[in-house]
C-alpha positions in Angstrom: -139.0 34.2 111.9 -136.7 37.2 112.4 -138.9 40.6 111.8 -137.0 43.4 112.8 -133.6 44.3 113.9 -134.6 46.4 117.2 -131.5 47.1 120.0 -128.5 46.5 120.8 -126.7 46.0 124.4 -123.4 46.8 125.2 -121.6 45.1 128.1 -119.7 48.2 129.5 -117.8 49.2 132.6 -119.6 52.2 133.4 -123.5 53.1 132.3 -123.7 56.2 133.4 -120.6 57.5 131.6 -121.3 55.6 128.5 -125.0 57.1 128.4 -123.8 61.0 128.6 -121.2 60.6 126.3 -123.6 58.3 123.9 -126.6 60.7 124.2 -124.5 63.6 123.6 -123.4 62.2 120.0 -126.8 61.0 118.7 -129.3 62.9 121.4 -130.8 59.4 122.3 -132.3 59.9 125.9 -132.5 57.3 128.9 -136.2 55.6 129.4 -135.0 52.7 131.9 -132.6 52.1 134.0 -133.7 48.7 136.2 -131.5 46.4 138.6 -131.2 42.4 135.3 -130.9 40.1 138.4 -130.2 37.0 135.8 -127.3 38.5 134.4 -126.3 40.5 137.9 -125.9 43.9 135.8 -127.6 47.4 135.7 -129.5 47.8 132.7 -130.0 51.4 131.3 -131.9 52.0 128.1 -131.5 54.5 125.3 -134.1 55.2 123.2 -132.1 55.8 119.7 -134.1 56.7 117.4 -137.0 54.5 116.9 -134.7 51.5 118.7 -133.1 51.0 121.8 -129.7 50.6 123.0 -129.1 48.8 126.3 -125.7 49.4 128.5 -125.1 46.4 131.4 -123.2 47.6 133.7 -122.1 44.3 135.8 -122.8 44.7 139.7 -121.0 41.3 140.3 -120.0 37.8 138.8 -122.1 36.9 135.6 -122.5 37.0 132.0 -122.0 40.4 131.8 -118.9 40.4 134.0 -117.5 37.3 132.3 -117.9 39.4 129.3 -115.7 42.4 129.8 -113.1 40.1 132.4 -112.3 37.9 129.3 -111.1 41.2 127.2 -114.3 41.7 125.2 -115.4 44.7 123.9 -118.2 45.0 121.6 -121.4 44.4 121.1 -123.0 41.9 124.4 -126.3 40.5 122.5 -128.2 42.1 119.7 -131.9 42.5 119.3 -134.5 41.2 117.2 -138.0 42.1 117.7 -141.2 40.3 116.2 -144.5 39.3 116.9 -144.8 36.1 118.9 -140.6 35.5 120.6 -141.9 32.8 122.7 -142.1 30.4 119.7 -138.6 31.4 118.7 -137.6 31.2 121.9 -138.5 27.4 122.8 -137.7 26.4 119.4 -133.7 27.9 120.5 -134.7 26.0 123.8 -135.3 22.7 122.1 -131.7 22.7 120.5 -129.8 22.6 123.7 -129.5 26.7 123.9 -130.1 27.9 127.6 -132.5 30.6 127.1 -133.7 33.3 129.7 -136.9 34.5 130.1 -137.5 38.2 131.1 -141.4 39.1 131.4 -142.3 39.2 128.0 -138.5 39.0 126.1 -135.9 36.4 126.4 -132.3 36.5 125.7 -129.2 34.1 125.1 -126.3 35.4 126.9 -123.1 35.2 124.4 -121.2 32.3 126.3 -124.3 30.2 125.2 -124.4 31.0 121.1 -121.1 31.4 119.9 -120.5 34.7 121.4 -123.1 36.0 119.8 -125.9 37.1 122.7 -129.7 37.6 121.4 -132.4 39.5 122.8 -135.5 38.5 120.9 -138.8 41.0 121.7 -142.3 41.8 120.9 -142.4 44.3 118.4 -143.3 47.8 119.6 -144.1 51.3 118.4 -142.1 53.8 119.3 -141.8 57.7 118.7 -138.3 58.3 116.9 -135.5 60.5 119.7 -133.0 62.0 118.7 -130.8 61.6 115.1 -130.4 57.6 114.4 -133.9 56.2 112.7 -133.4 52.9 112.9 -130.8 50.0 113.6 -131.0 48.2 110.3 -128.1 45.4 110.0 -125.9 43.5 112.5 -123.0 42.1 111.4 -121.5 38.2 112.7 -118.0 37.2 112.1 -117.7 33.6 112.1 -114.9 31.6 111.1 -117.2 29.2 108.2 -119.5 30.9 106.1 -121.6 27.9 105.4 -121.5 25.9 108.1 -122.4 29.0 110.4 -125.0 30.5 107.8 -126.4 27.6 107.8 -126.2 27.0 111.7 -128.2 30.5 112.2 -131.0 30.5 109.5 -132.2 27.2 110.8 -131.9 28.3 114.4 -133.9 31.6 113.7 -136.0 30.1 111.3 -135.0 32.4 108.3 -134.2 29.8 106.1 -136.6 31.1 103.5 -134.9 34.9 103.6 -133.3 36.2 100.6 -129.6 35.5 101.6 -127.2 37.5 99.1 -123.4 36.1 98.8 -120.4 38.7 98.0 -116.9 39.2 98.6 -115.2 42.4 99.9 -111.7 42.7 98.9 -111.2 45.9 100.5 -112.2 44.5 104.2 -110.8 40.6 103.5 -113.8 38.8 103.9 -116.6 36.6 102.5 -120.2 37.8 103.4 -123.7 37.0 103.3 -127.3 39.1 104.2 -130.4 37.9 105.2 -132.8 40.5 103.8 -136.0 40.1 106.4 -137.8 42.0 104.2 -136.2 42.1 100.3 -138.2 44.6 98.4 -137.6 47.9 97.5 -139.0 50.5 99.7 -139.3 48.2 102.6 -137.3 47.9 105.7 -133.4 47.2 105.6 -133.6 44.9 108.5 -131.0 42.3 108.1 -128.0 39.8 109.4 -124.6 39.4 108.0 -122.0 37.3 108.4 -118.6 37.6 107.7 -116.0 35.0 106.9 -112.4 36.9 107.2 -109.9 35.7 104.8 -107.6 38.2 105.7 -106.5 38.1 109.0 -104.6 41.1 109.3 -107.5 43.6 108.5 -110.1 44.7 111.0 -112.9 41.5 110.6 -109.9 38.9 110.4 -108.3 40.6 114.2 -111.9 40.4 115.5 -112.2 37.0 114.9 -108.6 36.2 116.4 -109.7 37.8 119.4 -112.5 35.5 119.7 -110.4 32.9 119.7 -111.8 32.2 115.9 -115.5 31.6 118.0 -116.6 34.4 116.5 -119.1 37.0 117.7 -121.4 40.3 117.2 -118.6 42.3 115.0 -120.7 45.9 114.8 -123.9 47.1 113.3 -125.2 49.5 111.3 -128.0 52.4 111.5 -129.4 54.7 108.8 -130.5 58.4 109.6 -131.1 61.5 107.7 -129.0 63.4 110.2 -126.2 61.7 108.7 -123.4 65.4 108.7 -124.6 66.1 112.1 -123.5 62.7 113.0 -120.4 63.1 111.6 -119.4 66.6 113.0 -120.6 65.6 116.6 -118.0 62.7 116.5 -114.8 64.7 114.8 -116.1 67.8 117.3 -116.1 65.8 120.6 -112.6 63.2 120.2 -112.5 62.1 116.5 -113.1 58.6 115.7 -115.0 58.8 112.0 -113.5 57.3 109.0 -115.4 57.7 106.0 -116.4 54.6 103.8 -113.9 54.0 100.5 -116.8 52.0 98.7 -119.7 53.7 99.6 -120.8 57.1 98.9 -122.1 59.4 102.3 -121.3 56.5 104.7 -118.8 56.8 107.7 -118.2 54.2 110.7 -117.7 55.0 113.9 -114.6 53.6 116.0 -115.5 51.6 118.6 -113.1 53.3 121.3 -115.8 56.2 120.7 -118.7 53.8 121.5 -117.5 52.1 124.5 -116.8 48.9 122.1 -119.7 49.4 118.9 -118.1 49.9 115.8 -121.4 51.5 113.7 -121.7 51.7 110.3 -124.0 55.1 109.9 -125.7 55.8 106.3 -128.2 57.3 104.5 -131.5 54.7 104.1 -131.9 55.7 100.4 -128.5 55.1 99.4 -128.7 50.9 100.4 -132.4 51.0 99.5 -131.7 51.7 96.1 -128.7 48.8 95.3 -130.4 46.3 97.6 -131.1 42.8 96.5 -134.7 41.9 95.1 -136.5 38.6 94.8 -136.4 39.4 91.0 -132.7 41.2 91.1 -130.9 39.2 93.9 -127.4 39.5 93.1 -126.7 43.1 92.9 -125.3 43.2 96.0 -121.4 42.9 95.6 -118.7 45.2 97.1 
């Protein structure tokens, strides 16, 4: 089972360029920086706040360059930590999913699962750097809510997770959230899917682009540095548009994260109007 949402990679042309410019926004710092010979890529780290980010940079043909050659941008894989991957990891194995195994992680390149890579982890503790806390949701676009909800929480065995139904009609889609951890006070760690219905509006041009595959659509963080956030983007090339149904929450274009479109909020905010075991359908935009 799914424990904690915990990194995200980006397949990117340039590392180097897209750590400065990403470290200058949030003050996230580089721990790694280390030849992936499966996926024939750099790999340099961020620590962002108590997560990590991961930029490939492709160093010849693979995943990675496949990625970016087929027009991609966006999010390459995103991260899952919890306690014993392995089991997850042969159970992915066992339904037909090629799996690679790197010292103690594994991770399912996105021409694999739907587009959608995974990096599952050990969980760790780490010391918080710079402004982001943590990476709390990430977001799938698929083009059948049920058939891919259901698809996913048997494959990550979360079938047993609070999963919360609503429909946005100011973004054109059908969702869902699995809550890992649905009580008050806890975690936000989660997965959402989306199901555009509008294919004009952002979600619905994603998923043409995928050729209606579908694929990692953008994530979202919470940090109390939420203003200084904000000004560092408008300050350094612009790029923020605020949230119309959500008080003190912004996104982040993806042209200003070398493909991440990032949903930034306060913790607090979602903590208080998020689904319960005993309240589970308050969630509803």
């Amino acid at each position: 089972m799914l424990e904690q949402t915990d990194r995200l990679a980006l397949a990117v042309r340039d590392a180097d360029e897209a750590a400065t410019n990403l470290n200058m926004i949030f003050e996230s710092v580089v721990v790694d920086d280390s030849k992936d010979v499966i996926a024939n890529a750099r790999r340099v780290t961020l620590q962002w706040g108590y997560d990590q980010l991961e930029l490939y940079e492709p160093t010849g043909p693979g995943p990675v360059a496949s990625f970016i050659s087929s027009g991609k941008r966006g999010i390459f894989a995103g991260g899952f930590a919890l306690k014993e991957p392995s089991l997850l990891a042969e159970k992915i194995k066992q339904a037909g999913i090629k799996v690679s195994q790197q010292q103690d992680r594994f991770i399912i390149y996105p021409e694999d699962l739907r587009g959608t890579g995974v990096i599952l982890s050990p969980i760790r503790d780490r010391e918080k750097v710079g402004l982001i806390d943590n990476i709390w949701q990430i977001t799938y676009t698929i083009p059948n809510l049920d058939e891919g909800l259901n698809f996913y929480r048997e494959l990550f065995s979360i079938q047993d997770t609070l999963t919360t139904y609503y429909t946005s009609k100011i973004w054109g889609y059908d969702g869902a959230i699995a809550w890992f951890h649905p009580r008050k006070g806890g975690p936000l760690d989660s997965l959402e899917y989306l199901n555009p219905y509008e294919h004009k509006k952002a979600a619905g041009r994603f998923l043409a682009k995928t050729e209606n595959i579908g694929g990692i659509y953008m994530a979202s963080v919470h940090t109390d540095a939420l203003p200084i956030v904000r000004e560092r983007v408008l300050k350094t090339g612009g790029g923020w548009q605020e949230s119309p149904n959500a008080v003190s929450t912004g996104f982040i274009h993806p042209k200003r994260t070398y493909g991440l479109l990032l949903g930034v909020m306060y913790y607090h905010e979602f903590d208080e109007r998020r689904p319960t075991l005993n309240n589970p359908n308050v969630w509803n935009h």
